[in-house]
The first five atom37 places (N, CA, C, CB, O) and aatype in JSON, in Angstrom:
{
  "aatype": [20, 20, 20, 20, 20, 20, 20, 20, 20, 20, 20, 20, 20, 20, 20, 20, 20, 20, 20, 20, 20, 20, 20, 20, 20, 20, 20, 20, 20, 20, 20, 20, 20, 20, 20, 20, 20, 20, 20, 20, 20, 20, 20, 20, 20, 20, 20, 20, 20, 20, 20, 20, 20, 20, 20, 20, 20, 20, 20, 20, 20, 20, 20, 20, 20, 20, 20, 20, 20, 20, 20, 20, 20, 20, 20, 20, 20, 20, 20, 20, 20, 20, 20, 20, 20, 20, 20, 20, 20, 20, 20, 20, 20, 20, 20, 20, 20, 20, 20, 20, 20, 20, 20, 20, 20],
  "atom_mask": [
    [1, 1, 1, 1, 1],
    [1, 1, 1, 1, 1],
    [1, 1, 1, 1, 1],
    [1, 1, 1, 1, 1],
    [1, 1, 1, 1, 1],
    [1, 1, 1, 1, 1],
    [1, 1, 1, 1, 1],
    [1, 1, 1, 1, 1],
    [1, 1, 1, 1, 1],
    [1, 1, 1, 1, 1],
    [1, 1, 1, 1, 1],
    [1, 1, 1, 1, 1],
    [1, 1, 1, 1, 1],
    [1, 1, 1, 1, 1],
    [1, 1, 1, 1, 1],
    [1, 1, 1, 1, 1],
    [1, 1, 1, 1, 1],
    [1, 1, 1, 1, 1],
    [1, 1, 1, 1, 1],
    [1, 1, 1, 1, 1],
    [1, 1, 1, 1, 1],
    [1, 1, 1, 1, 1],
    [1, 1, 1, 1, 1],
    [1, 1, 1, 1, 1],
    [1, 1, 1, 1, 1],
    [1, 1, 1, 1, 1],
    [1, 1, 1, 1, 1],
    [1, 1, 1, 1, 1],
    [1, 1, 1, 1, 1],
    [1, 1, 1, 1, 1],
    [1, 1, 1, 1, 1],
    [1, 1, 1, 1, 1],
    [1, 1, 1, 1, 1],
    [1, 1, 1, 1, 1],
    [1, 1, 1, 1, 1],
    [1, 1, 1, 1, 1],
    [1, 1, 1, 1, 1],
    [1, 1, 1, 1, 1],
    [1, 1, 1, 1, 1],
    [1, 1, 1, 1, 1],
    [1, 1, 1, 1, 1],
    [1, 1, 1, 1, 1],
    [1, 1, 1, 1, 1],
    [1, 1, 1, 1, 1],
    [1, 1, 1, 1, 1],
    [1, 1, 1, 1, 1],
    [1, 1, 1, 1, 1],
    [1, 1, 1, 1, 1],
    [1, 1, 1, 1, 1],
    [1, 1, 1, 1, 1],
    [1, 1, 1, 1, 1],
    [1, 1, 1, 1, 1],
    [1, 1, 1, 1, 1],
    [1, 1, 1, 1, 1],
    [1, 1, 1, 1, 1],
    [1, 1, 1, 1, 1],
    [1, 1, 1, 1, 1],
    [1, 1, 1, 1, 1],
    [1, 1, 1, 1, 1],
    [1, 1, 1, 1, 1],
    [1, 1, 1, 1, 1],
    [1, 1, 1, 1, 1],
    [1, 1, 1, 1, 1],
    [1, 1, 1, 1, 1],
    [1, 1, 1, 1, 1],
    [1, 1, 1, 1, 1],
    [1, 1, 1, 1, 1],
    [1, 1, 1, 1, 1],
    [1, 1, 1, 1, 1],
    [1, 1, 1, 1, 1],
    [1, 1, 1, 1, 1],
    [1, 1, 1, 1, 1],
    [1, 1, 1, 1, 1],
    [1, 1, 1, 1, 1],
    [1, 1, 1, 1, 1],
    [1, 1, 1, 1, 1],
    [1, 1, 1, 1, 1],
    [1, 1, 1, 1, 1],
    [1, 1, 1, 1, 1],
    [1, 1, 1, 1, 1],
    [1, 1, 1, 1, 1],
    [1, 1, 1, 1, 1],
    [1, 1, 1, 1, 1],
    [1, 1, 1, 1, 1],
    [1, 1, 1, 1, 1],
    [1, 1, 1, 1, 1],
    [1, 1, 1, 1, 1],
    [1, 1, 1, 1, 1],
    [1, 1, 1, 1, 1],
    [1, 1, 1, 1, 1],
    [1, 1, 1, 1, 1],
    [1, 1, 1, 1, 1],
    [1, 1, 1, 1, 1],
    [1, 1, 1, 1, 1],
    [1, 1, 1, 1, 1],
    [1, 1, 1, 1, 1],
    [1, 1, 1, 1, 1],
    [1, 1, 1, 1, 1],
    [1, 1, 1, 1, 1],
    [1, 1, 1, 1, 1],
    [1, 1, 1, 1, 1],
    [1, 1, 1, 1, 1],
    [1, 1, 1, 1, 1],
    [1, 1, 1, 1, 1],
    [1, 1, 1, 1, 1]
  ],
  "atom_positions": [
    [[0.86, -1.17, 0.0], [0.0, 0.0, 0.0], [0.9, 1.23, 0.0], [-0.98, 0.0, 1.23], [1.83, 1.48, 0.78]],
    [[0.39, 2.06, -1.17], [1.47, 2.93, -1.37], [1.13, 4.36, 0.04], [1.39, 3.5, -3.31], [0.27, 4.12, 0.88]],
    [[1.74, 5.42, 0.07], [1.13, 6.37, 0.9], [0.34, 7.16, 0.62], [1.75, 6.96, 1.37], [-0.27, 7.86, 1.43]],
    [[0.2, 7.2, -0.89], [-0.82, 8.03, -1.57], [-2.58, 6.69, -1.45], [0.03, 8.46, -3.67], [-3.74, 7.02, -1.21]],
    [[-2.16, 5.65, -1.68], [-3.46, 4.67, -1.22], [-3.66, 5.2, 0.41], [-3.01, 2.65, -1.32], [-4.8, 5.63, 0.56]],
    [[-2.96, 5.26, 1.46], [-3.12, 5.78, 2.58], [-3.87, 6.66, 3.26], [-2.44, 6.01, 2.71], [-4.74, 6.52, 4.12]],
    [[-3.25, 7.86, 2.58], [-4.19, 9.06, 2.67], [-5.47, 9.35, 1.77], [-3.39, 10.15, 2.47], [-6.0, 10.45, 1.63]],
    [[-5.85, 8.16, 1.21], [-6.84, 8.32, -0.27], [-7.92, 7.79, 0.87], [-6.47, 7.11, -2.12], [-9.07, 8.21, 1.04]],
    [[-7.15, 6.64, 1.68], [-7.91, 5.62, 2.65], [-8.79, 6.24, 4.08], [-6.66, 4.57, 3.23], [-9.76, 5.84, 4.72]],
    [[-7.82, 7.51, 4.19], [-7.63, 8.16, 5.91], [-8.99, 9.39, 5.2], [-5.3, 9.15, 6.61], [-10.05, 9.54, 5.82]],
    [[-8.77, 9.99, 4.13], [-9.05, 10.98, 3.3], [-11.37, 10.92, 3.17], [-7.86, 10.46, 1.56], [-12.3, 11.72, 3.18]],
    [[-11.16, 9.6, 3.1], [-12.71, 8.5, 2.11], [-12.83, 8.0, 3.27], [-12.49, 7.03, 0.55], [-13.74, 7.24, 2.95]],
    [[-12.55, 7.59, 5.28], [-12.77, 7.27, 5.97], [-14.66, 7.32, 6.44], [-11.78, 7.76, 6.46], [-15.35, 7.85, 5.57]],
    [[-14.96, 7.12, 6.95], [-16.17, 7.15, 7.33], [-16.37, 6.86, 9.2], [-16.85, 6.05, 6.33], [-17.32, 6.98, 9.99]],
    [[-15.08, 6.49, 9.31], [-15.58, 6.43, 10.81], [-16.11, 8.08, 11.61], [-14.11, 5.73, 11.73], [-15.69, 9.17, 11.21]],
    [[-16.65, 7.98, 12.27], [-16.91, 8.84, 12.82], [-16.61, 8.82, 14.58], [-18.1, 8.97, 12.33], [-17.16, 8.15, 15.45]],
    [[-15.42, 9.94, 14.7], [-14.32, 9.93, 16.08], [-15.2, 11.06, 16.99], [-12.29, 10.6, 15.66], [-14.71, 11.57, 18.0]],
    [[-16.17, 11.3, 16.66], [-17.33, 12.99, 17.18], [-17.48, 11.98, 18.6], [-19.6, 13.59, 15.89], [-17.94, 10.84, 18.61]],
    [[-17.0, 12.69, 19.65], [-17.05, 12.32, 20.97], [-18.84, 12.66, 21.42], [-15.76, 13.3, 21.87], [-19.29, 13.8, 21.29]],
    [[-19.37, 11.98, 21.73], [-21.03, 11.88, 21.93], [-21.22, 12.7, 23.54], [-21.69, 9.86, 21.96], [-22.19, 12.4, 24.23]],
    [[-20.28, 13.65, 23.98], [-20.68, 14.41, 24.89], [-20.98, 15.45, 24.72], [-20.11, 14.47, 25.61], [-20.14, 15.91, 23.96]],
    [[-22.11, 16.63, 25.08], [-22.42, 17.21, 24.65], [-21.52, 18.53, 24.77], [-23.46, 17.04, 24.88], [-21.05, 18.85, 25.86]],
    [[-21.34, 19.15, 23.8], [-20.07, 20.31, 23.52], [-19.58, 20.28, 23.45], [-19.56, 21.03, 23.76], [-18.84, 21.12, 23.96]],
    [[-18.96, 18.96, 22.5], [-17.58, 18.48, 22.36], [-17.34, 18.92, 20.94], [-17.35, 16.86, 22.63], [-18.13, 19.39, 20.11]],
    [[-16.0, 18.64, 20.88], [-15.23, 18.91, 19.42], [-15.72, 18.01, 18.21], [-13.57, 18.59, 19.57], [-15.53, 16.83, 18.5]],
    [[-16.18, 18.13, 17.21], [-16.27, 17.05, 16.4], [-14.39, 16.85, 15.57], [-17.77, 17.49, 15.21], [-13.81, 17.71, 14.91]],
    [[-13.93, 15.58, 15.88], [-12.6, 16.12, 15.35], [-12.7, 15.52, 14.22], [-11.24, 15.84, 16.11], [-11.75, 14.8, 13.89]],
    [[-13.91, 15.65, 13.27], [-13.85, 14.57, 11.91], [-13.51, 16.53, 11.52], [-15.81, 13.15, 11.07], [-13.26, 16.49, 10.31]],
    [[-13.41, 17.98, 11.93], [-13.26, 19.16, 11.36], [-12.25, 19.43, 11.45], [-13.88, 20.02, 11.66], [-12.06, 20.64, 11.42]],
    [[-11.25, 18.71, 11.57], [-9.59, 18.95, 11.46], [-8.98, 17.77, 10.76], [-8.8, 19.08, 13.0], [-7.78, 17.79, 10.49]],
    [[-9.66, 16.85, 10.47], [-9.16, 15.58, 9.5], [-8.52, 16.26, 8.43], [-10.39, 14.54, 8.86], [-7.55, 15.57, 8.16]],
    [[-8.55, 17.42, 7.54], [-8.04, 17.82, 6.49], [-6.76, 19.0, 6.46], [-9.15, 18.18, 5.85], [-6.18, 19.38, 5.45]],
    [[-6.51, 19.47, 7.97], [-5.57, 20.19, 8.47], [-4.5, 20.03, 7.97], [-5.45, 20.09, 9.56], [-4.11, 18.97, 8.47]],
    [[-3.36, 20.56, 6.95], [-2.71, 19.92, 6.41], [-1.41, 20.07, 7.58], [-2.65, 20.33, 4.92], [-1.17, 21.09, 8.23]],
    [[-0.84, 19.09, 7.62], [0.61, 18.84, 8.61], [2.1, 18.66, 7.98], [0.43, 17.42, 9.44], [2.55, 17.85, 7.17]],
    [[2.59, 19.57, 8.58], [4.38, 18.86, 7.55], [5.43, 18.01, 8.19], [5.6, 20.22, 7.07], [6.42, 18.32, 8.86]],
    [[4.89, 16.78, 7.78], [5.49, 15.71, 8.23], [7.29, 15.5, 7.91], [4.6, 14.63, 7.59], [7.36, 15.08, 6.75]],
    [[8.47, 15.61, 8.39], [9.77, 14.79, 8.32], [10.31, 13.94, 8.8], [10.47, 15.17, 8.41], [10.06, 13.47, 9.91]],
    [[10.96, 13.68, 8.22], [11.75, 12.16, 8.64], [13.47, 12.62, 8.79], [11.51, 10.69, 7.05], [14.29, 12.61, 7.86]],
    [[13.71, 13.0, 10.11], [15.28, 13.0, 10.12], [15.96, 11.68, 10.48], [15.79, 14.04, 11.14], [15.92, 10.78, 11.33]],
    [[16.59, 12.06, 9.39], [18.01, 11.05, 9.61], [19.43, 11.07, 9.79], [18.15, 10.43, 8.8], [20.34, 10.24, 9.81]],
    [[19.25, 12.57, 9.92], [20.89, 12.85, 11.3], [20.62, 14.33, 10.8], [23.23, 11.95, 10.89], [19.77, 14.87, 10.09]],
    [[21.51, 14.63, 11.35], [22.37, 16.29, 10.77], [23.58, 16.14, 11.27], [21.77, 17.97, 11.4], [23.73, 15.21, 12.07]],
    [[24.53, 16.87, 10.99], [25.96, 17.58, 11.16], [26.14, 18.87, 10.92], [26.9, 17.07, 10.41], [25.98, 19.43, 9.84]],
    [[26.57, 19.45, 12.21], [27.35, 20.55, 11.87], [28.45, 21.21, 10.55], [27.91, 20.45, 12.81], [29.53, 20.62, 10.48]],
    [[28.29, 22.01, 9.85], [29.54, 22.03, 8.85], [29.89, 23.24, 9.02], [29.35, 21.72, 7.32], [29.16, 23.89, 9.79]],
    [[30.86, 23.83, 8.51], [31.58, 25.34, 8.43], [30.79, 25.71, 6.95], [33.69, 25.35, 8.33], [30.09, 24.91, 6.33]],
    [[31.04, 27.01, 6.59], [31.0, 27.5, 5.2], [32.16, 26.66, 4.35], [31.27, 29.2, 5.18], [31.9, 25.89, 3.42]],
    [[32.99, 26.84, 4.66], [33.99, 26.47, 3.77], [33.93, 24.76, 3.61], [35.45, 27.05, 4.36], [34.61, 24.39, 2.65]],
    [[33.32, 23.76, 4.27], [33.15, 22.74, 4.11], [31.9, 22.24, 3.36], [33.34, 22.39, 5.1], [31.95, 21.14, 2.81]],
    [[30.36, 23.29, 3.28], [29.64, 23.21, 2.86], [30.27, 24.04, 1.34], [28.61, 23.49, 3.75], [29.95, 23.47, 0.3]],
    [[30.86, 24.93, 1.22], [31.33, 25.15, -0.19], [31.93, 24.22, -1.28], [32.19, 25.96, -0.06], [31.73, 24.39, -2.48]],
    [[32.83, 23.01, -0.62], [33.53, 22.34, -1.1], [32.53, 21.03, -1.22], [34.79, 22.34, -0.39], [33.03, 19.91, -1.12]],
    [[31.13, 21.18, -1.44], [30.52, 20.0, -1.76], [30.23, 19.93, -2.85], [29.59, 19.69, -1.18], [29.86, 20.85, -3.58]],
    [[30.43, 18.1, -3.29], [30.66, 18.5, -5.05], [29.62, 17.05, -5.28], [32.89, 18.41, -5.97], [28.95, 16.59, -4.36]],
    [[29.64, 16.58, -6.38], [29.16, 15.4, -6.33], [29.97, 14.75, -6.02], [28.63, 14.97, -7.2], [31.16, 15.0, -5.86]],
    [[29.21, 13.52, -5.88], [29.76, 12.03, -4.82], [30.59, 12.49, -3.63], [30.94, 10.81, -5.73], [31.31, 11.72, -2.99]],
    [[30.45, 13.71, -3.38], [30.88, 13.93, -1.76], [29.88, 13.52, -0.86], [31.17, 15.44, -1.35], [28.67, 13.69, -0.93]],
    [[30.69, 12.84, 0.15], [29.34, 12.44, 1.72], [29.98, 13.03, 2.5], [28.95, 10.69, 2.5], [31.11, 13.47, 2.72]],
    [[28.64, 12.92, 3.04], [28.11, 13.98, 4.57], [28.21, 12.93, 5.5], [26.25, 14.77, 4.67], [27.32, 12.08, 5.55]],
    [[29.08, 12.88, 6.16], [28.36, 11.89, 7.92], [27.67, 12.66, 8.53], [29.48, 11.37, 9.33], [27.59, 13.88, 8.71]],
    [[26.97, 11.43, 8.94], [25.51, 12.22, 9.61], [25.59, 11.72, 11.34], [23.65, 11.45, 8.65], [26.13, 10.65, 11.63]],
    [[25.23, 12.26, 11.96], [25.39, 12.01, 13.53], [24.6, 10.59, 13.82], [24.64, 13.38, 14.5], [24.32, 10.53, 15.01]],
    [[24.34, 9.89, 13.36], [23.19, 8.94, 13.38], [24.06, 7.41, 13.19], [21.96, 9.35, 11.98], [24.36, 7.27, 12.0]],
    [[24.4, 6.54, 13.82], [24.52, 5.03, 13.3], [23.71, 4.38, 12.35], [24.39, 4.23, 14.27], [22.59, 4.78, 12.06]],
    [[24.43, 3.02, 11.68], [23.64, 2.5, 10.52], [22.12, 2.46, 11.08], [24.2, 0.94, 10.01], [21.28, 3.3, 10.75]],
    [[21.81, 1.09, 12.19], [20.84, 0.77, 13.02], [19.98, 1.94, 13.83], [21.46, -0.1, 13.87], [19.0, 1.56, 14.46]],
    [[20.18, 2.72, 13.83], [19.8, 3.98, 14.75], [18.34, 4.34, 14.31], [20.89, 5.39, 14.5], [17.89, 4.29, 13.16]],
    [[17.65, 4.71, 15.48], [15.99, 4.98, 14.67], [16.02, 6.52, 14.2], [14.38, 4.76, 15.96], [16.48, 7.49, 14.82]],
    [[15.41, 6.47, 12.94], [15.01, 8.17, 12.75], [13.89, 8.9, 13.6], [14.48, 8.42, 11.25], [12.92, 8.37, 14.13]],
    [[14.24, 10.26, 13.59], [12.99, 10.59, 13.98], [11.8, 11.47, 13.0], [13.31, 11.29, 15.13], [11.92, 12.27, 12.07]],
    [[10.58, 10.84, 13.74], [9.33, 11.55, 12.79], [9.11, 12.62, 13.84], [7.7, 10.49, 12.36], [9.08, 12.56, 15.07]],
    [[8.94, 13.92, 12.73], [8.83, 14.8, 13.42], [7.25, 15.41, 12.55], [10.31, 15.66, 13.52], [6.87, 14.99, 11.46]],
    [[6.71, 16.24, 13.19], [5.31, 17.09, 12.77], [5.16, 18.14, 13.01], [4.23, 16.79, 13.19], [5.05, 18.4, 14.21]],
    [[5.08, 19.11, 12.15], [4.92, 20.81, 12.61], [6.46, 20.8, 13.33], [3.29, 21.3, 13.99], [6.58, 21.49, 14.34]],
    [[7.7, 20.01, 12.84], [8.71, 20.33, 13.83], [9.3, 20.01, 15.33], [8.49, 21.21, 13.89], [10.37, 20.25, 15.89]],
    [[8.15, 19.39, 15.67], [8.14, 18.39, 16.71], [8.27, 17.06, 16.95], [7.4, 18.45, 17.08], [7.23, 16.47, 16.63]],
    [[9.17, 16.28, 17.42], [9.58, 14.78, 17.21], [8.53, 14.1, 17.88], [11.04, 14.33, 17.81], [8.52, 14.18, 19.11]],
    [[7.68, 13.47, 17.33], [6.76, 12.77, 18.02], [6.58, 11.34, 17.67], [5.61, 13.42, 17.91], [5.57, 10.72, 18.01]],
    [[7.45, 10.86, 17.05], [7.55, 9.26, 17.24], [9.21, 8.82, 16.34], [5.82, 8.35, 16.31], [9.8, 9.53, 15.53]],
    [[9.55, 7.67, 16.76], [10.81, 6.94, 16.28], [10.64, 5.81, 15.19], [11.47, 6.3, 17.5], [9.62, 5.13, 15.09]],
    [[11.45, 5.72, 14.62], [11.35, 4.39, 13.36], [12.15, 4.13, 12.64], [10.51, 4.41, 12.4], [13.01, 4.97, 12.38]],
    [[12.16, 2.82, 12.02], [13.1, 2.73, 11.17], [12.71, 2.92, 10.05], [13.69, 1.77, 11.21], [11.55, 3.23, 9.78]],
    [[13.71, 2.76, 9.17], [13.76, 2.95, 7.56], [13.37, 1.82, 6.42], [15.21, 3.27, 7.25], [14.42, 1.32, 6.02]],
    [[12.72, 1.48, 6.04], [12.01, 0.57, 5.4], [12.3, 0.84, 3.69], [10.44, 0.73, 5.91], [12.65, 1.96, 3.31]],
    [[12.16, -0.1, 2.89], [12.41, -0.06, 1.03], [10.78, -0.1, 0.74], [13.48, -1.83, 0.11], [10.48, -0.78, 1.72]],
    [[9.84, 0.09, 0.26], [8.63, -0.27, 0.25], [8.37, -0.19, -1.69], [7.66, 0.85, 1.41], [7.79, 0.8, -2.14]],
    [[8.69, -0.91, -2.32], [8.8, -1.13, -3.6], [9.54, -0.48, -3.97], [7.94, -1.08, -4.26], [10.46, -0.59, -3.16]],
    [[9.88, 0.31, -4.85], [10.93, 1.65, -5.37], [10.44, 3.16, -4.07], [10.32, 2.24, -7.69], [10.36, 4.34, -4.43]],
    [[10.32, 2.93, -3.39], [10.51, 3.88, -2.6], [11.0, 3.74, -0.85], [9.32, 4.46, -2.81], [11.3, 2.72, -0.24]],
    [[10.96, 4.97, -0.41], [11.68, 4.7, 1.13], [10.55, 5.07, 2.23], [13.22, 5.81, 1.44], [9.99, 6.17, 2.15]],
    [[10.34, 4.47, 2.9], [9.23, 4.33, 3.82], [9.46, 4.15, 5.21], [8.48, 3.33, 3.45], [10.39, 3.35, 5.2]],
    [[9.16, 4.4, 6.5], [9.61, 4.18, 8.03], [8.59, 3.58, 8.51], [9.94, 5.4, 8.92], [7.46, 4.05, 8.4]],
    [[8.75, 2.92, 8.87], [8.17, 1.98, 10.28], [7.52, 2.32, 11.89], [9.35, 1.25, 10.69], [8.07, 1.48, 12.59]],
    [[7.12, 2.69, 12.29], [7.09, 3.59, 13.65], [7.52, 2.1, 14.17], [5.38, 4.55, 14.35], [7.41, 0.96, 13.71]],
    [[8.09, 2.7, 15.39], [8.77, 2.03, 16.24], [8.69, 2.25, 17.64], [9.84, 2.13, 15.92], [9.34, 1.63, 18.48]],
    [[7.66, 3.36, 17.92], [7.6, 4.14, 18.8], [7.3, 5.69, 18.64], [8.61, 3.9, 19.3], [7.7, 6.54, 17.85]],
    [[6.37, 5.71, 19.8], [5.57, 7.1, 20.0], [5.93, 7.76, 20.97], [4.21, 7.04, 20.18], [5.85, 7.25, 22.08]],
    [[6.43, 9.1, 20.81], [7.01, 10.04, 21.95], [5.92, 10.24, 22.82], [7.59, 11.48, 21.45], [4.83, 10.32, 22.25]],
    [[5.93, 10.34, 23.96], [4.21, 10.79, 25.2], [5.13, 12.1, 25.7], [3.56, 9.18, 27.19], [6.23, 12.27, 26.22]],
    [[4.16, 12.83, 25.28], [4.79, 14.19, 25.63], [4.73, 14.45, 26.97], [4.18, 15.33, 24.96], [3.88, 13.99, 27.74]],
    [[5.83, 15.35, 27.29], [5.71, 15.71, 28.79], [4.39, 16.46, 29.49], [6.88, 16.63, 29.04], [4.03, 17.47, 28.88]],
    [[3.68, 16.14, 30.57], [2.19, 16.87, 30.87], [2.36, 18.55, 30.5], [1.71, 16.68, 32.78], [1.52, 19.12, 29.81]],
    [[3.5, 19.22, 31.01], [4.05, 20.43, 31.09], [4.14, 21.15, 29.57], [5.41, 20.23, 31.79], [4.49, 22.32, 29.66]],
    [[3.92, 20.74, 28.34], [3.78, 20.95, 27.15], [2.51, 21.26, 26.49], [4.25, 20.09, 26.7], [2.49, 21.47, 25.27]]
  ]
}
């Protein structure tokens, strides 16, 4: 299932999540909120002069081990871990884990 079948799936849903107390949120009115989802898989620090001298087939080490989980982040916020998956000709993550945010947030 590709991710475009996904969101076609999440998109054409029919469940209905409308909490049956009275004055509540219906949250089927934010289902279409659009979110900007990333997937980091390291960073490094560089200088100018090291980011100047990038050419092709130059690599970057990235702060991250082979095995190491990425993180999914949303609006910029890391809110779950995973790995890296092949999912036919494309690259896909796994959750592996969900961040529980601190109460204080």
């Amino acid at each position: 299932m590709t991710s475009t079948d996904l969101k076609n799936k999440k998109e054409n849903s029919t469940i209905d999540k409308t909490d049956k107390k009275e004055g509540s949120f219906p949250l089927k009115a934010v289902y279409n909120i659009p979110l900007e989802v990333n997937i980091v898989l390291g960073s490094r620090k560089m200088s100018v002069a090291q980011v100047l001298d990038i050419k092709p087939n130059s690599i970057i080490e990235l702060d991250r081990k082979e095995n190491e989980p990425v993180e999914i982040h949303i609006n910029g916020r890391c809110v779950a871990y995973g790995e890296v998956i092949i999912v036919g000709d494309k690259i896909g993550v796994t959750i592996t884990s969900i961040v529980i945010p601190d109460s204080s947030e």
